[in-house]
N, C-alpha and C positions, 0 to 999 in steps of 0.2 A: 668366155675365155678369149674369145679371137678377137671380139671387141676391145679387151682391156689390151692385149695386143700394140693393134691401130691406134690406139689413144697412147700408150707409150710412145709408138714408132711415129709418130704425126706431134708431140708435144712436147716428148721429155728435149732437154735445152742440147746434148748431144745426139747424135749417132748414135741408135742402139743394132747391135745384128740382132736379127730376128731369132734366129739359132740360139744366142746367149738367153733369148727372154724364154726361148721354147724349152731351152736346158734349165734354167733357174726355176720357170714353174715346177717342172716333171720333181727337180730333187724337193722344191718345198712341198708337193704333196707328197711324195715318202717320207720326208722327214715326221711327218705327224704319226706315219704307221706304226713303228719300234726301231731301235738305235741298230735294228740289225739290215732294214732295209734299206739300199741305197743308189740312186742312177749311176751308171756308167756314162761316160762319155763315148764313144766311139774309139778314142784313143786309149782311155783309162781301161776298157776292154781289151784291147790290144795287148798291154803291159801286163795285164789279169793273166790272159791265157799264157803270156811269156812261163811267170813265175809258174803256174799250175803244170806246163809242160816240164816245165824245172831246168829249163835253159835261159840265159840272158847273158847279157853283155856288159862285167862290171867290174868291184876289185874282187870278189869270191869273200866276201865276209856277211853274217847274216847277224841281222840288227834287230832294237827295238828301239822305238822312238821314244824319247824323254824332251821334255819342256828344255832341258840344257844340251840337247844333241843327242846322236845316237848312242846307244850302249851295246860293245857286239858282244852276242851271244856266245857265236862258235865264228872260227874260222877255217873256213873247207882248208883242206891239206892242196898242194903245188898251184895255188893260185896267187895273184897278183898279194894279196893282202898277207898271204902267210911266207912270203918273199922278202916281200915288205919289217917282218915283224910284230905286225900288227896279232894280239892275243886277247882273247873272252876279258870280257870285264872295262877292257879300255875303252874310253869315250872318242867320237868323232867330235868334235863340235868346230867346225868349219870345214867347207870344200871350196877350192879353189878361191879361196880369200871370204867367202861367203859364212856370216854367222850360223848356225842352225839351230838357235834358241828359237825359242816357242814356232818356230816352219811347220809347217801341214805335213805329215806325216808323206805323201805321194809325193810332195815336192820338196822334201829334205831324200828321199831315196833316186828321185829320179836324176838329180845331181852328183850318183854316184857312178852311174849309169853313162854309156859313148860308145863312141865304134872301139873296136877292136885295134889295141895298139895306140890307141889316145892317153893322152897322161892327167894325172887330175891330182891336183896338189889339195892334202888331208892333212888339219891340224888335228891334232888329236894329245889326247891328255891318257898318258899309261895307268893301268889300275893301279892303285896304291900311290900316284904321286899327284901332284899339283900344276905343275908345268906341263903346256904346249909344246907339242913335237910338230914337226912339220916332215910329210913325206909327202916325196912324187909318185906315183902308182901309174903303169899304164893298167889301164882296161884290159879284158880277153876275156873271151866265151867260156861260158863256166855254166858246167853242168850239177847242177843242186841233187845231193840225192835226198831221197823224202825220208829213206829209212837208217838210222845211226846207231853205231855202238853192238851192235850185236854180238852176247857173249856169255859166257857160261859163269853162273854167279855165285851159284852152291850146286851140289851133286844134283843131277837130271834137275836143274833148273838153269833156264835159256831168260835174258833179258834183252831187250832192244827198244829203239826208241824212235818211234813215229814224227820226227821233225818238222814236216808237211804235211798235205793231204792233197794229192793232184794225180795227174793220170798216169805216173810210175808207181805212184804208192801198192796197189796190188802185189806189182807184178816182184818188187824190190821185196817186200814184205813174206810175199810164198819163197822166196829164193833163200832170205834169211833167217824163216824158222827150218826151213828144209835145211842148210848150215847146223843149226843148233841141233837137232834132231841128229843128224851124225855125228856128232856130238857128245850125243849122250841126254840132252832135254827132255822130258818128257812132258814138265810145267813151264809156262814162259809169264815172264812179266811184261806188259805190253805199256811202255810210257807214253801217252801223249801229254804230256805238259808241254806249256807256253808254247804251244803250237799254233797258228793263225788258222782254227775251224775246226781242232779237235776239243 
C-alpha cells in the first residue's frame, strides 16, 4: 500500500497530496463492502454530527436530492425558507446562480449552508408550475426537530412522525407520546418514512 503510495507521489505527472491518495484508498476499499458503508472525511464528519445534533446554519427547509435539484420535503415553520415562501413539493434547482442537476448529494446541500445572516440566492421552480423563481434567503441557525406532527388521529389513538434519528430523537419522542397520553392515546402510530436511517 505505502509502496503504491510512493510510486504515485514520485511519478504521477502532477502533485498529488498524500492525504487525497490516503482518503481515495480508504473510500474504495469500503466501497466493495455494501452501499451502506462509507468514509468520512474529517469534515464530512463535522457536518454529520451538525445534522445529528439537529442544529445548523442554513434556509430551515429539509430536502431530498433529485438528478434535477432538490425537492423540499417540509419546511420548518419561522425560518429563512418559510419567510421566504418557500413550500413541500417545490424544487431548488440552482443556488446562487449555480445548476444543481446531477451535483453529489453533500455538495448540492452544502451550498445551501453559510454563516448566519449571509444571503444565498435560490432559483427554485414552485410545485405545480414550470417556471424559475428566484429568491434571496439569508441563512440563521435552525434548530431541526427529529419528531413532527404529533396528534390525535382517531379516539385513544396518538400518531407522530420520527423525521430524523439523532441525539434529540429520544428525548422529543418521550415528550411527545407523554402529549398524546394526556390526551387520551392509548395506541400510537409511530411514522418513520423517508427518514435518512430509519
Amino acid at each position: 500500500f505505502t509502496d503504491a503510495i510512493e510510486l504515485v507521489s514520485e511519478r504521477y505527472l502532477r502533485e498529488v497530496n498524500p492525504k487525497d491518495l490516503l482518503y481515495g484508498a480508504i473510500q474504495g476499499m469500503l466501497r466493495i463492502l455494501d452501499s451502506d458503508s462509507q468514509f468520512l472525511t474529517p469534515e464530512e464528519l463535522r457536518r454529520l454530527r451538525m445534522e445529528t445534533e439537529g442544529e445548523f446554519v442554513g434556509i430551515g427547509a429539509k430536502v431530498n436530492v433529485r438528478d434535477d435539484g432538490l425537492l423540499i420535503d417540509y419546511v420548518l415553520e419561522s425560518t429563512p425558507a418559510s419567510e421566504a415562501g418557500l413550500k413541500t413539493g417545490d424544487r431548488i434547482v440552482s443556488v446562487d446562480g449555480k445548476s444543481l442537476q446531477q451535483m453529489p448529494r453533500n455538495e448540492a446541500l452544502e451550498l445551501l449552508k453559510g454563516k448566519p445572516g449571509s444571503s444565498v440566492d435560490v432559483g427554485m421552480i414552485p410545485k405545480g408550475e414550470e417556471n424559475i423563481t428566484n429568491r434571496k434567503i439569508s441563512r440563521a441557525r435552525v434548530d431541526i426537530p427529529h419528531v413532527k406532527d404529533a396528534r390525535i388521529v382517531a379516539p385513544k389513538v396518538g400518531y407522530l412522525r420520527i423525521i430524523e434519528f439523532g441525539e434529540k430523537t429520544r428525548v422529543e419522542l418521550i415528550k411527545a407520546l407523554a402529549g398524546l397520553r394526556r390526551e387520551g392515546a392509548n395506541r400510537f402510530i409511530l411514522d418513520v418514512r423517508d427518514n435518512p436511517g430509519g
